[in-house]
Residue, then its C-alpha position, 0 to 999 in steps of 0.5 A: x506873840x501878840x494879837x493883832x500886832x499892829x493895833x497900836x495904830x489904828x486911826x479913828x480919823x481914818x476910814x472905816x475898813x473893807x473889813x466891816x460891814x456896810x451898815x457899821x461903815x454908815x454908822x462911822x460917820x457919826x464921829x463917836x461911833x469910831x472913837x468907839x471902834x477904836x476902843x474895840x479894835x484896839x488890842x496892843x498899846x506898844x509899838x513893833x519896836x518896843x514889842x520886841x525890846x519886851x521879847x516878843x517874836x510873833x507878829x499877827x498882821x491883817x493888811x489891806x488896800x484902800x478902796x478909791x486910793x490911786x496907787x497899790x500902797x497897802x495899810x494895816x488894818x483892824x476895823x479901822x485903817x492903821x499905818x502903811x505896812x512899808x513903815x511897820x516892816x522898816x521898823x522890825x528891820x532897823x531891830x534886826x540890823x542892831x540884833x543881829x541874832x533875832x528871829x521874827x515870824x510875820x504872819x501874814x493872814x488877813x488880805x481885804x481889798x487886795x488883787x493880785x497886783x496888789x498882792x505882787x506890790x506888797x511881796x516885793x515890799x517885804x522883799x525889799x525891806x527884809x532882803x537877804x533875812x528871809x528865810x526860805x521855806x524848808x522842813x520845819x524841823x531843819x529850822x533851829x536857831x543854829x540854822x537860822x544864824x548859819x544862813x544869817x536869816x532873821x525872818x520868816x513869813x507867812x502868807x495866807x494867799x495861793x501867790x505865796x506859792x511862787x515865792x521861796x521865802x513865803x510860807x504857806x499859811x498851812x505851815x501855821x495853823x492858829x485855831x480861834x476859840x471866837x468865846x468871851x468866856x475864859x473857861x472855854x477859852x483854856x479848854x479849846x487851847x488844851x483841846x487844839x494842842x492835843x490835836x496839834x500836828x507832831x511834825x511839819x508845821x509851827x503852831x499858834x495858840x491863840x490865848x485871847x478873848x473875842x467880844x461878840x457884838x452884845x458885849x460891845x453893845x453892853x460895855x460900849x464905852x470901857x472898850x477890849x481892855x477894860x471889858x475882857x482883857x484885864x479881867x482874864x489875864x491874869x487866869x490866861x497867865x496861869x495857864x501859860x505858866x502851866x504848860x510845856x514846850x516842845x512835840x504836842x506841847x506850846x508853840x507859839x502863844x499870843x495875846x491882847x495887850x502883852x504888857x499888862x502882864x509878864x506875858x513875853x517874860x513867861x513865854x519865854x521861860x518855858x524854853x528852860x524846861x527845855x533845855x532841862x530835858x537836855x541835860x537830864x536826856 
């Protein structure tokens, strides 16, 4: 998975989000200042379509309106305003037609700005981009790959919001709990993911380890013009990656893992592999 999946497009010429406070939204009139958001707020360098060619499956998505804007057209967002999610949605969709054995979640669980109307807009938008892909909500553990292929679904969504509850293809966000260590500091990082695994669900829900580093407002303050990726990411990735390496999948083990900056390192590769432990305790069962 990766963290704030649609980053890549954050705009520095478009407006500061709902999401900011009133006093960083004064502050972003001063053009440097939203270059130096954009430096912050930024956490992928590749698009959807190339973040699936490198293997990732989950995508974190934050979305909201935008204030004064006619209409009920709703945007991604982190910091700063990306692209409408109607684009982002009909780009994973063009890979789901030419993969037709690919499964994606869409976690859905940052809404700022949005009532219910525009709620019921964005519903139908991902109904109308995914159709008859979107998987219902089901026992979690009925939910393989065989079941997937079988009903020829392809995608799951998440929706952090108490509408979901009137759909039968979203799921609540409940069903994917992601815990957030909120440290600049690795050490602490690797401990709140060994500790939230251990306290993970056995059954009924999916699980997001959030293997990330989050700026507090003096480290931003501090390193102002190197931004995320030269302050944090470089730095630890390759100990974040150590940890990946270290772990297994399955009951009380990884579900889930997302990143900042998922190309750096061989993070989806990585990933990926821990499937064959898997299906080592197959055979050897």
């Amino acid at each position: 998975g990766s963290h704030d999946s649609f980053s890549y497009w954050v705009d520095e010429k478009s407006p500061v989000g709902p999401d900011q406070a009133t006093a960083i939204k004064r502050l972003a009139r001063i053009s440097l200042v939203k270059k130096i958001m954009k430096k912050w707020s930024v956490t992928q360098n590749l698009t959807f379509k190339e973040q699936l060619e490198g293997g990732i499956r989950y995508f974190d998505l934050r979305v909201s309106s935008k204030p004064g804007e006619v209409g009920q057209e709703i945007y991604f967002i982190h910091g700063l305003f990306g692209i409408k999610v109607w684009d982002g949605l009909k780009e994973i969709n063009n890979f789901l037609e030419q993969h037709p054995k690919e499964v994606v979640f869409l976690d859905f669980n940052h809404f700022y700005a949005m009532d219910n109307s525009h709620h019921c807009y964005l519903i139908n938008r991902i109904h109308s981009a995914f159709g008859s892909k979107l998987c219902s909500v089901e026992c979690v553990e009925y939910v393989t790959l065989q079941y997937m292929w079988e009903k020829k679904h392809q995608v799951l969504i998440f929706y952090h919001y108490p509408l979901c509850e009137e759909y039968s293809f979203l799921w609540p966000g409940n069903k994917m709990p992601a815990p957030w260590a909120n440290t600049t500091n690795v050490h602490k990082l690797l401990q709140f993911l060994e500790t939230t695994l251990e306290e993970r669900s056995r059954y009924g829900t999916f699980h997001v380890s959030q293997a990330i580093l989050t700026p507090r407002v003096k480290t931003i303050a501090r390193h102002l013009i190197r931004g995320l990726k030269n302050t944090l990411v470089h730095r630890n990735l390759p100990m974040i990656l150590n940890w990946v390496k270290a772990q297994k999948p399955g009951i009380m083990g990884v579900n889930i893992i997302t990143s900042d900056f998922v190309e750096l390192v061989d993070f989806a590769a990585t990933v990926i592999a821990l499937n064959d432990l898997l299906l080592e305790d197959d055979e050897s069962s």
